[in-house]
N, C-alpha and C positions, 0 to 999 in steps of 0.2 A: 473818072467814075466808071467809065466803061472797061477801062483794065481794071479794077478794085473786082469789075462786076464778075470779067472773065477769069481773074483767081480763084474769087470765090467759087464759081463753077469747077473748077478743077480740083480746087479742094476739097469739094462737094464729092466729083467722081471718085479721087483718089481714096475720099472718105467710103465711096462704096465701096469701093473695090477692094479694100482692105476689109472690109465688114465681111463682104462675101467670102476673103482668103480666110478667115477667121474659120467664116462658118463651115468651109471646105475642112477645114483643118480639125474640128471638135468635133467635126461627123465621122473623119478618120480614126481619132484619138479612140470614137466612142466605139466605131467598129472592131479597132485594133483591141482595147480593152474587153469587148465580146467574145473576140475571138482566144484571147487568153483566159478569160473564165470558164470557157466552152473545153478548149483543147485539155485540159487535164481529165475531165469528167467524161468524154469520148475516149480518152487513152487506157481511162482505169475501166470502161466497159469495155473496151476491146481484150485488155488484158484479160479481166474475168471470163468472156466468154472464151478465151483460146485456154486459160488457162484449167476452167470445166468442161472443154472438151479432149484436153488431151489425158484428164484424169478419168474420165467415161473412156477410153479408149486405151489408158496404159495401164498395165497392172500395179498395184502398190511397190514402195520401193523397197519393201522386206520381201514381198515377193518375187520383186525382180532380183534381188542378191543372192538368194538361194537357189533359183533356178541357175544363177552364173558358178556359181559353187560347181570345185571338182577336186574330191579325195579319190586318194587312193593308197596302195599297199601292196609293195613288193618284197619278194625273197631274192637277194642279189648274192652272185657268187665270183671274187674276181682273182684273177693268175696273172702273175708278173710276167712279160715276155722276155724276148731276147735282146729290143731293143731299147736302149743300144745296151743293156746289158740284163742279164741274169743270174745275179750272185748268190741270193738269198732264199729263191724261188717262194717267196713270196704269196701266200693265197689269204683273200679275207672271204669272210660270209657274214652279212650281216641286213638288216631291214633299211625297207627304206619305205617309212609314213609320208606321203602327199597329202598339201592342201593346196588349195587354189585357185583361178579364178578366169572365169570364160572373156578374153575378151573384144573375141567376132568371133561371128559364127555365121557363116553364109552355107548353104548346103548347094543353094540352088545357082551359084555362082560360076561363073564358068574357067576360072582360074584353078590349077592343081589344086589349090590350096582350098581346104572350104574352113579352118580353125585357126583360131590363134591363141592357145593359153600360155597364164604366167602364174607359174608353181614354185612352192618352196618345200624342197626333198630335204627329209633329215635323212641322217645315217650311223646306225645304232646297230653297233655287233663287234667284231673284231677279227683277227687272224689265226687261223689254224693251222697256220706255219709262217714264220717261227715264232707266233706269239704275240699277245700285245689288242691291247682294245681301241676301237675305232666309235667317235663321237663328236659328231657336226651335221651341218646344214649347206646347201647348193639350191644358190638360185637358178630356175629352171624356165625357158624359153621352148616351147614345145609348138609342130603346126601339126595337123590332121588333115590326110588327104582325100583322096576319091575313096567312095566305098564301093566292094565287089558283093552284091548280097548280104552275111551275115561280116566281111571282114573288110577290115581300114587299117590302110598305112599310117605309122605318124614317125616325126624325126623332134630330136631332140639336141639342146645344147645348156649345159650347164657350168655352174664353176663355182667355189665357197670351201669356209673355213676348218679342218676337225683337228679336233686333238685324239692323238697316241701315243702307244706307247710299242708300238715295232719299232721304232728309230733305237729303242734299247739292245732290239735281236736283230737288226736289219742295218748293216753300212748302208744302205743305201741313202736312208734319210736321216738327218740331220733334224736333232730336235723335236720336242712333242706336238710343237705348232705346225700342220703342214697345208698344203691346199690343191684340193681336186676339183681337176679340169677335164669335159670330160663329153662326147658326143657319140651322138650312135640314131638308129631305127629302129622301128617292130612295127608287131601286126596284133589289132586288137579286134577281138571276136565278140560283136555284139550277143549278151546272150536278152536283153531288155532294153524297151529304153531309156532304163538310169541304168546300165550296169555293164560292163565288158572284162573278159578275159583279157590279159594281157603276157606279151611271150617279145623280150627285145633285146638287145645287143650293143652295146656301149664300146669306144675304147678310150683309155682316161691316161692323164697322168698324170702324177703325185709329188710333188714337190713344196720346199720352204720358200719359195720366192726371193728366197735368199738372204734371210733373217739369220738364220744359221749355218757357219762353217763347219763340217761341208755340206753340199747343197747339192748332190747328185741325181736324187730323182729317181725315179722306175716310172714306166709304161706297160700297160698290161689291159685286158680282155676282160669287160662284165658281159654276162648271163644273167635274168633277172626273168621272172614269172609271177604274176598277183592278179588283182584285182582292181577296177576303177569305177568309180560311182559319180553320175552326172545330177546336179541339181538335188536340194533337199529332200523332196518330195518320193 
């Protein structure tokens, strides 16, 4: 009897003590269920309020694309050299329309470099010896550097596809498909600020990549003078 007694006792406890892990357990359940009702509705205010204050503070995103906007418009003028030959003597003149797009611009930075654009230069004109029109596009890799008062350095690098038709007057290239490669510097005279003179010096060179036998190539000397215009406005 007295052992039936002291089972029961223990079954007793065990019975509490399970009762109690229960109830440990469904206080958990209901917290942890709180806590996932709660966390969505704290994340979508936080959201909201970062996301109205960074539009109270940033300008729209039309107006930010046009302030990053950067055309412009050159008169280019270029002579075959002697490397490694000069057969045909070679001269083109022709435009070259910019568009483009800002993308850093640190002024207050303490690196050479305060710009970074990426421009797409077409090229629209032709040769005035011996002939033959010139028409294509180079994509263009441009930095801007320190400014001295009204005037700033910048350097360029380019490369892209045109067709002509000098490979008819010209041994030198091979085919109407050909492709210019092509880098240089200048100096751009703030006259506002959307607007600069512009006066640079390129040296390129013109080849089929090898599409067409033969596949000789020229190198030669751009001159170019225009205009540059920063942001829409």
């Amino acid at each position: 009897m007295r052992k039936n007694l002291k089972l029961d006792k223990s079954c007793i406890s065990n019975l509490e003590i399970g009762q109690s892990q229960i109830g440990q357990s469904n206080l958990r359940f209901r917290i942890s269920d709180l806590r996932c009702r709660i966390r969505p509705i704290s994340d979508f205010l936080l959201f909201f309020v970062l996301a109205t204050f960074s539009l109270s503070i940033s300008p729209s995103p039309a107006s930010a694309a046009s302030d990053r906007l950067v055309l412009g418009l050159q008169a280019a003028y270029g002579l075959e050299n002697d490397i490694p030959r000069n057969i045909s003597h070679i001269n083109m003149l022709y435009a070259q329309p910019q568009i483009g797009i800002m993308v850093w611009n640190s002024p207050e930075s303490r690196l050479p470099i305060k710009r970074f654009d990426i421009v797409s230069e077409g090229i629209l004109g032709g040769s005035t010896h011996p002939g033959g029109h010139l028409f294509g596009d180079t994509l263009m890799f441009r930095v801007t550097g320190n400014s001295a008062r009204r005037y700033t350095w910048f350097s360029s690098v380019s490369s892209g596809p045109l067709h002509t038709s000098i490979n008819e007057n010209a041994s030198e290239l091979g085919g109407h498909v050909q492709f210019l490669s092509q880098g240089g510097a200048g100096i751009q005279r703030r006259l506002d600020a959307r607007r600069s003179l512009v006066f640079e010096y390129r040296y390129f060179h013109m080849s089929n990549a090898g599409l067409t036998k033969p596949n000789h190539g020229f190198n030669g000397s751009i001159l170019s003078i225009g205009m540059r215009w920063y942001g829409a406005r």
